[in-house]
C-alpha positions as CSV (number, residue, x, y, z in Angstrom):
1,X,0.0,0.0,0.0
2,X,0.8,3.6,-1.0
3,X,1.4,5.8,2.1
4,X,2.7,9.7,1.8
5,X,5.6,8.8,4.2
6,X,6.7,6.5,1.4
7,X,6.0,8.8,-1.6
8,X,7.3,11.7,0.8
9,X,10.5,10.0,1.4
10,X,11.3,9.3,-2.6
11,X,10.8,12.8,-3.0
12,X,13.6,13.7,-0.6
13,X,15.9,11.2,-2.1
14,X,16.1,13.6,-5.0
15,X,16.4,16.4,-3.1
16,X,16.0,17.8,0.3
17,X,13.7,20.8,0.7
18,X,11.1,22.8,2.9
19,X,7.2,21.1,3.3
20,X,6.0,23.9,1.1
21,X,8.7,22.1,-1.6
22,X,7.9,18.6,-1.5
23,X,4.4,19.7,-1.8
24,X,5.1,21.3,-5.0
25,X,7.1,18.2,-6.2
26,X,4.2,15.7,-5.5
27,X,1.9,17.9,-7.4
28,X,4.2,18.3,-10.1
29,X,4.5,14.5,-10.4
30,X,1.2,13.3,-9.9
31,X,-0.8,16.8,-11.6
32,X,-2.7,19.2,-9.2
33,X,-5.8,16.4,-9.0
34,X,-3.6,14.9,-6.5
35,X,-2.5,18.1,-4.8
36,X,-1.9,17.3,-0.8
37,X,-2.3,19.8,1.9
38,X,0.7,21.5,3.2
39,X,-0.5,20.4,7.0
40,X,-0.4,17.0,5.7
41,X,3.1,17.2,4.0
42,X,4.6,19.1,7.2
43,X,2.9,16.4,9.7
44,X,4.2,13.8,7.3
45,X,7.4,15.0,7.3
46,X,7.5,15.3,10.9
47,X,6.4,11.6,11.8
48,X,9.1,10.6,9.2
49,X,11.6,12.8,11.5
50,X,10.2,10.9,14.4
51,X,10.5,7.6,12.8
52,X,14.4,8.6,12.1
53,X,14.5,8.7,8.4
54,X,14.4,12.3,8.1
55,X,16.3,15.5,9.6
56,X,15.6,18.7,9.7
57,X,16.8,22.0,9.9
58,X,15.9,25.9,9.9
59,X,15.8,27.0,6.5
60,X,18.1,29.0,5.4
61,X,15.7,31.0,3.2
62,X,12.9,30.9,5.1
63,X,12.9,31.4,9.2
64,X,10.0,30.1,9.4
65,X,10.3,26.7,7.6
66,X,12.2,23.7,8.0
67,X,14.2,22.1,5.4
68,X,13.9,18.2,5.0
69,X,16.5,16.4,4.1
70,X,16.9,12.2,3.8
71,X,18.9,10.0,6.9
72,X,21.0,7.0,5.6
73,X,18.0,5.0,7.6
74,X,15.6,6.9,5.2
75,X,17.1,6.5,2.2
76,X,17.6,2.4,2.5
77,X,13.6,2.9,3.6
78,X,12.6,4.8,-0.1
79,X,14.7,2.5,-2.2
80,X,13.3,-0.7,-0.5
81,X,9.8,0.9,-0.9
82,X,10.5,2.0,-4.2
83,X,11.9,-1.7,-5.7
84,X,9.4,-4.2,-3.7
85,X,6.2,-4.1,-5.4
86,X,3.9,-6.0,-2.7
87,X,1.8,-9.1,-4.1
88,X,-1.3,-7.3,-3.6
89,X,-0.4,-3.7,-5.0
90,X,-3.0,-2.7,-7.3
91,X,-2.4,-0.5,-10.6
92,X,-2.5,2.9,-8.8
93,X,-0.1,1.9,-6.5
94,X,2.2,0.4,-9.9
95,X,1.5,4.1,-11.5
96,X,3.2,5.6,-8.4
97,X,5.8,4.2,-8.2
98,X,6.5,4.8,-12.2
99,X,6.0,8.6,-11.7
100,X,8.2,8.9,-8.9
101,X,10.9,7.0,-11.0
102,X,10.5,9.3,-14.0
103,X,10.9,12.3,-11.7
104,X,12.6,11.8,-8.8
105,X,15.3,8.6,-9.4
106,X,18.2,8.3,-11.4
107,X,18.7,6.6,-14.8
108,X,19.5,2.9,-13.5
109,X,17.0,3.0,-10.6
110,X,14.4,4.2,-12.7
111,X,14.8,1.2,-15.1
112,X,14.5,-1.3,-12.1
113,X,11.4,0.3,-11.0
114,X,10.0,0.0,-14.6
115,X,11.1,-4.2,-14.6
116,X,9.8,-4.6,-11.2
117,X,6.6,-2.9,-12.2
118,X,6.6,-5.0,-15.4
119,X,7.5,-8.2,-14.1
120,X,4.3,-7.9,-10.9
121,X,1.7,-6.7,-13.5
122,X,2.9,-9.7,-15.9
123,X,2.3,-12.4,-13.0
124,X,-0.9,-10.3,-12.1
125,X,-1.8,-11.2,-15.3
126,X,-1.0,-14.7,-15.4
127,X,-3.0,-15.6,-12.0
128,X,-6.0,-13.4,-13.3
129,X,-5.9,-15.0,-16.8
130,X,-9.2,-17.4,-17.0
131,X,-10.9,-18.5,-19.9
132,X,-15.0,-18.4,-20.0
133,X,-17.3,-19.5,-22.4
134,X,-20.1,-18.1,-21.7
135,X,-20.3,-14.0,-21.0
136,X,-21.3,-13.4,-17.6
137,X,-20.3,-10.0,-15.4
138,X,-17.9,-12.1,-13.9
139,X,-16.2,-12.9,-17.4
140,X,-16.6,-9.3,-18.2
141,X,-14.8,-7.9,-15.4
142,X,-12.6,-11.2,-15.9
143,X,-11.8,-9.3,-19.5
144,X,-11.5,-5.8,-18.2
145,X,-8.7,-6.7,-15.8
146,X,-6.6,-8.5,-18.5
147,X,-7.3,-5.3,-20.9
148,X,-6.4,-3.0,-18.3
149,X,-3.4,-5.4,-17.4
150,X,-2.2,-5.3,-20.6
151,X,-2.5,-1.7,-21.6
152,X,-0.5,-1.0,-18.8
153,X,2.2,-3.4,-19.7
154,X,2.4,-1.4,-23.0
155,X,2.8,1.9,-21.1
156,X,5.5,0.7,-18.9
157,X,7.1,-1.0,-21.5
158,X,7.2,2.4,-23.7
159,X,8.7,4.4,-20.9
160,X,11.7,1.9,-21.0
161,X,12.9,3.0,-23.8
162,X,12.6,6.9,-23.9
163,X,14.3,9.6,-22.9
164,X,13.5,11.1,-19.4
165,X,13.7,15.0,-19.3
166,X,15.6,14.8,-16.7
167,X,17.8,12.5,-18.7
168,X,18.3,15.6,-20.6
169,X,19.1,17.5,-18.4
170,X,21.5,15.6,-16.6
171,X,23.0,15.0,-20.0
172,X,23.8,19.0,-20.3
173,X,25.6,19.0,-16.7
């Protein structure tokens, strides 16, 4: 299961930064649908301090606000997270990880996310894979999982192969 500590903490890898920050971040990497109140980012952020995987800091910008920042604790916590797909996780939970891996991961990590992603959804696919002969809803919905299954298999295995922008970018530096 998806938790904002987890997506949070992914974030941070990347690069350290205030609450008001990370909340920009998630909203740039999941669209503004998804935005998440800054009192939840900043209590968030504050249970993963607690927990030990983050640090903070005043900021040096702003009095006001704390800057976040990843502890070696927290960073073996995101990659984990990030590369173990549970048995159960559903397609939203595939599609976060994949969008936090275009944005926020390197070149090689985000091509193990994109296998991991690819190899779960392909053995999804295989247990859900029964044949009906007659239509009933429960063929129906039978059929709607393997489409949805295999569309996403496409998507994830077109992102393989193109560039990120911030492969670009990274390529200029």
């Amino acid at each position: 299961m998806t938790t904002l500590g987890d997506v949070l903490l992914v974030l941070l890898a990347d690069s350290g930064g205030t609450a008001h920050d990370i909340q920009r971040r998630h909203a740039a990497t999941f669209g503004g649908g998804q935005r998440v109140d800054i009192s939840r980012v900043a209590w968030t952020l504050s249970r993963q301090e607690r927990l030990g995987y983050v640090r903070s800091a005043a900021s040096p910008t702003h009095a006001r606000q704390r800057r976040y920042e990843l502890t070696e604790t927290g960073e073996r916590r995101q990659r984990m997270w990030l590369l173990r797909v549970p048995p159960e996780a559903d397609a939203e939970e595939i599609r976060t990880r994949v969008l936090l891996a275009i944005e926020a991961t390197d070149r090689a990590t985000f091509e193990m996310v994109v296998s991991v992603c690819l190899a779960h959804l392909e053995l999804s696919r295989l247990r859900d894979d029964k044949t009906y002969e007659a239509l009933s809803a429960e063929a129906a919905r039978a059929e709607l999982t393997n489409a949805t299954l295999a569309a996403e298999v496409g998507w994830l295995q077109s992102l393989r192969t193109r560039k990120r922008l911030r492969d670009r970018v990274e390529a200029r530096d």
